[in-house]
C-alpha positions as CSV (number, residue, x, y, z in Angstrom):
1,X,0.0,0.0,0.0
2,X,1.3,3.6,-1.1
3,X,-0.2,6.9,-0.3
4,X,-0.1,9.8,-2.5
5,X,-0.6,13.4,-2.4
6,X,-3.7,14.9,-4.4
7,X,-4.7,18.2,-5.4
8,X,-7.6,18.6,-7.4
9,X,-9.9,21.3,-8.6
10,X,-13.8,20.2,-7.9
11,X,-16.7,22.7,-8.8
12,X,-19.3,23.9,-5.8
13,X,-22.2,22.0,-5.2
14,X,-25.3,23.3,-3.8
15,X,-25.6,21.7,-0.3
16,X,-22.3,20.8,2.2
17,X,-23.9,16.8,1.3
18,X,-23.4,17.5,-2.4
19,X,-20.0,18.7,-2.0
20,X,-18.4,16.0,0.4
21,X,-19.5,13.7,-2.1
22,X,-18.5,15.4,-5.1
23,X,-14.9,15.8,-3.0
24,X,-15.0,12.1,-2.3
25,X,-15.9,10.6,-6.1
26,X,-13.3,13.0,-7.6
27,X,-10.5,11.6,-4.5
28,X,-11.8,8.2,-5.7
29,X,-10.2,8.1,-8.9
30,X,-6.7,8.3,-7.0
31,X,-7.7,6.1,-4.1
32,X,-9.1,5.8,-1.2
33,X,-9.7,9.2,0.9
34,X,-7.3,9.3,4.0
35,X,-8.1,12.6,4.7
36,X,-8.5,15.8,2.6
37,X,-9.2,19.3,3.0
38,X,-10.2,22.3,1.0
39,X,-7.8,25.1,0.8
40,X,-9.6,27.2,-1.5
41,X,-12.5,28.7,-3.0
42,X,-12.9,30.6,-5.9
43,X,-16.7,32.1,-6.6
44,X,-16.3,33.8,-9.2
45,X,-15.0,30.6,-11.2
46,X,-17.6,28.5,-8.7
47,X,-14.6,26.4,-7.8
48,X,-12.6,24.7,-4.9
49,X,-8.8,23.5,-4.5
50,X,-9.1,20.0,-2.2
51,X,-5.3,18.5,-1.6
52,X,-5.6,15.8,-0.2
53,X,-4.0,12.3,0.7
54,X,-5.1,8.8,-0.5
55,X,-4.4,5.9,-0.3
56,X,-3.8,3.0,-3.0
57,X,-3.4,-1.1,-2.5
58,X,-0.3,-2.0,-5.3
59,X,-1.0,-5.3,-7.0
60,X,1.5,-7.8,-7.3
């Protein structure tokens, strides 16, 4: 098992619901959430920076 650090750019959702699970989907396609956190918010772009780290089973 490896982790890795993430950053990626997710747009706003409308409820906090909506956007954990938007966060998490988007975290998905690296791994499996460890932890995360957003660290920014643009509004006029409707946008949020998450870094965050994850965690991925190597096979073989």
């Amino acid at each position: 098992m490896t982790t890795h650090f993430v950053v990626a750019e997710i747009s706003l959702q409308g409820s906090p619901n909506e956007m954990k699970r938007a966060i998490e989907a988007e975290l998905r396609k690296w791994g499996e959430p460890l932890r995360w956190a957003v660290t920014k918010v643009n509004r006029e772009q409707q946008k949020m920076v998450v870094e965050a780290i994850v965690t991925v089973i190597e096979a073989g």
